[in-house]
C-alpha positions in Angstrom: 0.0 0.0 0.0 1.4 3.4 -1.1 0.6 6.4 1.1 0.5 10.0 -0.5 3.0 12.8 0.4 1.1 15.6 2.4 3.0 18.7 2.5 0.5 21.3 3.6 -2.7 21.2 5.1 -4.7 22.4 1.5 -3.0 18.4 0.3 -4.1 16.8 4.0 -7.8 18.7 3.0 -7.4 16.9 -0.4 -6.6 13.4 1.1 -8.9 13.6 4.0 -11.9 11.5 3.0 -9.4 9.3 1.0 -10.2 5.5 1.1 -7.1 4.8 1.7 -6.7 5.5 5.2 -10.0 3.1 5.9 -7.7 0.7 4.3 -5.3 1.5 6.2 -7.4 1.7 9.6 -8.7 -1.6 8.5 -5.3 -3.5 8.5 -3.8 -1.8 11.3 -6.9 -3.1 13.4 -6.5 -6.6 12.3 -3.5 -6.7 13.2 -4.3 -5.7 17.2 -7.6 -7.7 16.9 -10.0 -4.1 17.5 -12.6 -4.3 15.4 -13.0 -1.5 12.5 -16.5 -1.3 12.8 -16.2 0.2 16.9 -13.3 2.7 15.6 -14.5 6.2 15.4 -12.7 9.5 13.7 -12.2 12.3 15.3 -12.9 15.3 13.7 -11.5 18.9 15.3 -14.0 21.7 14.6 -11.1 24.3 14.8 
């Protein structure tokens, strides 16, 4: 799995809602036996 480069917070903005890191949250979760479906994201208002 290939993660993009973010430089600046306009690219995180861009990547954000990316599938990618639900793969990724997916794998790393399976590998420490949490289950995906009771993770939650955080999201800062600021």
């Amino acid at each position: 799995m290939k993660f993009p480069i973010i430089k600046n917070k306009e690219e995180f903005d861009e990547h954000f809602q990316s599938h990618i890191w639900f793969d990724t949250a997916k794998q790393i979760c399976g590998r420490h036996q949490i289950s995906f479906t009771e993770l939650n994201r955080f999201v800062s208002k600021t």
